[in-house]
C-alpha positions in Angstrom: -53.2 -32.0 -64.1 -55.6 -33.9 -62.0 -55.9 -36.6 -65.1 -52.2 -37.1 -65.0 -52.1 -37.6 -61.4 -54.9 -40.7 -61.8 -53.4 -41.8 -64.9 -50.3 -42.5 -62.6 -52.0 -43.7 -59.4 -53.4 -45.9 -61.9 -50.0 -47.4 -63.0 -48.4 -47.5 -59.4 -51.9 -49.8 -58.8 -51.2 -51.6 -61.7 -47.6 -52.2 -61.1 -48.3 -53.1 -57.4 -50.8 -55.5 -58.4 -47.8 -57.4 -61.1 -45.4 -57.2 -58.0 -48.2 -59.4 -55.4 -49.1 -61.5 -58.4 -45.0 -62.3 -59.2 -45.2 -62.7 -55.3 -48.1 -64.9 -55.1 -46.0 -66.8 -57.9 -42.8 -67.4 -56.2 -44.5 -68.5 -53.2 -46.4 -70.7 -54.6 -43.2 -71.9 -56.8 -41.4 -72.2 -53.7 -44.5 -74.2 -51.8 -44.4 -76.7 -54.2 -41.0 -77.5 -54.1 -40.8 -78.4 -50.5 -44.5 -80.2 -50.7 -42.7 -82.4 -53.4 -39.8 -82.9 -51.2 -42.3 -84.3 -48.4 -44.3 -86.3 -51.0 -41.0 -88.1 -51.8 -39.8 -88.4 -47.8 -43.6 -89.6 -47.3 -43.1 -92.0 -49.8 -39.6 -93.3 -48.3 -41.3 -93.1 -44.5 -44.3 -95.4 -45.8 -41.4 -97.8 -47.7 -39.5 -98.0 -44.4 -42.3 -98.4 -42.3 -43.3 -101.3 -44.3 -39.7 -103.1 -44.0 -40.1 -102.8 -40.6 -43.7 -103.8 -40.6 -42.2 -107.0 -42.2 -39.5 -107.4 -39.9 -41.5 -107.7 -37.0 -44.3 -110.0 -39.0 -41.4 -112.3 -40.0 -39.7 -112.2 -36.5 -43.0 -113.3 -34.9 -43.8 -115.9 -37.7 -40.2 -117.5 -36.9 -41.0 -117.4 -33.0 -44.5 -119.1 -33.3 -43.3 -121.6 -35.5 -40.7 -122.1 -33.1 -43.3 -122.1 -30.0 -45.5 -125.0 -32.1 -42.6 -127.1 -32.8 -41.3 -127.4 -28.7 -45.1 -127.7 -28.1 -45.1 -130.8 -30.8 -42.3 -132.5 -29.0 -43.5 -131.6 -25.7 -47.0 -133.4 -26.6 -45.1 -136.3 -28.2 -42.9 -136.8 -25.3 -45.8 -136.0 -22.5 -47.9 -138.4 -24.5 -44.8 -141.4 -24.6 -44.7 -141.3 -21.3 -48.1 -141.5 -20.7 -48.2 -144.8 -22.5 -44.8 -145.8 -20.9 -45.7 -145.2 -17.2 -50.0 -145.6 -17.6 -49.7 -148.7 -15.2 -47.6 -147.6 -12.6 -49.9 -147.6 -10.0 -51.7 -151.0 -10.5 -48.0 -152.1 -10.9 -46.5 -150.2 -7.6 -49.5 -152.1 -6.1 -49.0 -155.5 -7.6 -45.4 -155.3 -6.1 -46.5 -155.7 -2.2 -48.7 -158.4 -3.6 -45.2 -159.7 -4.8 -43.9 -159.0 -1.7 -46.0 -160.9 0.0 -45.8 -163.7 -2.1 -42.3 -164.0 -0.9 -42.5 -163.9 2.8 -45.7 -166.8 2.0 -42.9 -168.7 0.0 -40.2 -168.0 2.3 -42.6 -169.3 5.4 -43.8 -172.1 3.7 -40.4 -173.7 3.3 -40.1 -174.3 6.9 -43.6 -174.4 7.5 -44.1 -178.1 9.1 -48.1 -178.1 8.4 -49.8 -178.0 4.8 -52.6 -176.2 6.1 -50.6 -173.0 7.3 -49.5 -172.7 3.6 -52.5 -172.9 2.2 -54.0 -169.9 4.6 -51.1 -167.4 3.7 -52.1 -168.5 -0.1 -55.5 -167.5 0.1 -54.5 -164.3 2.6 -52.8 -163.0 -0.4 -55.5 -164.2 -2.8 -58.3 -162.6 -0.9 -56.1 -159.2 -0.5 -55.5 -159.3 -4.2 -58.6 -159.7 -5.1 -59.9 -157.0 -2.6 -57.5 -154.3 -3.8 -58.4 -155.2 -7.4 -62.1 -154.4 -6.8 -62.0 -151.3 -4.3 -59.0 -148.8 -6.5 -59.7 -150.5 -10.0 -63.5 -151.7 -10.0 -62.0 -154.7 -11.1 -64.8 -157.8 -10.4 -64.9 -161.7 -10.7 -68.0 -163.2 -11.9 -69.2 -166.7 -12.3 -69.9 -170.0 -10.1 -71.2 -173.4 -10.7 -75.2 -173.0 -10.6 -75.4 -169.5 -12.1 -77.7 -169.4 -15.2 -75.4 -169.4 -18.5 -75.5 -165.8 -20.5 -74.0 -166.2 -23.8 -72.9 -162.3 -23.6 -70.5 -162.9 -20.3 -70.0 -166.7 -20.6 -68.0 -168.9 -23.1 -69.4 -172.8 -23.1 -66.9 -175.0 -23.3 -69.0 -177.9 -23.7 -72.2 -178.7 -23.0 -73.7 -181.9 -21.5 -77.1 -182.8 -20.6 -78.8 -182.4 -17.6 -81.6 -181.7 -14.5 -82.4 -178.4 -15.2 -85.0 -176.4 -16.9 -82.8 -173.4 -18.4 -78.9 -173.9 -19.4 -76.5 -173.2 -16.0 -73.2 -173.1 -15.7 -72.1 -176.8 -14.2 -68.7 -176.4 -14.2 -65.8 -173.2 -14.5 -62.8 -173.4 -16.1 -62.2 -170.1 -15.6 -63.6 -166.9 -13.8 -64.6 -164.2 -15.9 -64.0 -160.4 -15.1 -65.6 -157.1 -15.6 -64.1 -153.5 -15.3 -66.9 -151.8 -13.9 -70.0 -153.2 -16.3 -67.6 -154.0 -19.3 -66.6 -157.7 -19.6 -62.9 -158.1 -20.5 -62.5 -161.3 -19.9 -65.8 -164.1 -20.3 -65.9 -166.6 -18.3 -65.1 -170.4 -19.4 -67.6 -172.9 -18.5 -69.2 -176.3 -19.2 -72.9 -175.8 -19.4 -75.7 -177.9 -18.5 -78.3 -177.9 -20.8 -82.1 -179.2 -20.4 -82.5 -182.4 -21.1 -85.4 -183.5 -23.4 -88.3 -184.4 -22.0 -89.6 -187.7 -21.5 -93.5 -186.8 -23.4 -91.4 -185.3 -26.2 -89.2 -188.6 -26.5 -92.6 -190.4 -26.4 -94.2 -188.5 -28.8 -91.1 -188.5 -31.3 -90.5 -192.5 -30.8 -94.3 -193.0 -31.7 -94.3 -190.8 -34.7 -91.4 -192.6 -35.8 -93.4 -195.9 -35.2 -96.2 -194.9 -37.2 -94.2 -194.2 -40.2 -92.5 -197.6 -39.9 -95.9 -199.6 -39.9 -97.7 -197.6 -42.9 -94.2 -198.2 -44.9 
């Protein structure tokens, strides 16, 4: 009796045991079939998320290649004008030089006395001149006497003379310097050193004693 009694707790285990495993089966059947289903959404999520990824590279490509180009034109323009309008103030300052140049001109043709003319001419020239140095460092160089320099003066000519080192006799024109850098030489006649007189000696004798041995 007690044998049959095992022999059938035996099979209700048994049968209990098939039931959790066919259990166990269909929940793991039915686990996979959703975690498929998310692989695949995941999948889809990732694609979008790369579209969109795209989108928002491509939309900020577009805008900083748009950004460089009006930067482009704004240098280009910013730069013409530069060049355009670089001399507007040594030019805004020329002008009252201009202007007075015309009230000089406009005096002078009722002025009854040469002299009177000749001041307001060298007023303007000496206010030139002044301006020119103190807001440009813009300088004249060069006056009869000065010793000649090859590197700021031009020779025009050259004649002989009284001196013992080459000077500047006469200037055709003043030269000019920015600061320390010539832009303009000056154009002068030089006086050079005339040979001397033991030298001329020495050479007309040599030249003497040839003559008698030939």
């Amino acid at each position: 009796m007690s044998e049959t009694k095992e022999q059938e707790n035996i099979t209700d285990e048994q049968q209990n045991e098939q039931v959790s495993a066919e259990n166990v089966a269909e929940e793991a059947s039915a686990a996979e079939k959703p975690a498929e289903e998310a692989k695949e959404q995941t999948i889809e999520d990732k694609y979008a998320e790369l579209e969109k990824q795209y989108a928002e590279l491509k939309d900020n490509y577009l805008r900083k290649v748009a950004d460089f180009d009006n930067y482009r034109k704004r240098m280009i323009k910013e730069k013409q004008d530069a060049f355009d309008y670089a001399n507007t103030a040594i030019l805004t300052d020329l002008v009252a030089i201009l202007d007075d140049f015309d009230r000089g001109l406009a005096a002078a043709a009722d002025a009854k006395e040469v002299k009177a003319v000749i001041d307001g001419v060298k007023m303007i020239n000496k206010q030139m001149h002044g301006f020119l140095e103190s807001k440009y460092n813009l300088s004249s160089y060069c006056e009869v006497g000065d010793a000649f320099d090859p590197n700021i003066h031009e020779a025009i000519a050259s004649v002989p003379g009284p001196v013992e080192e080459p000077v500047c006799a006469e200037v055709y024109l003043k030269g000019y310097k920015l600061k320390d850098r010539v832009i303009r030489h000056a154009k002068v006649m030089v006086h050079m050193p005339a040979p001397k007189a033991e030298n001329t000696a020495d050479s007309a004798n040599a030249e003497s004693g040839e003559q008698t041995e030939n």
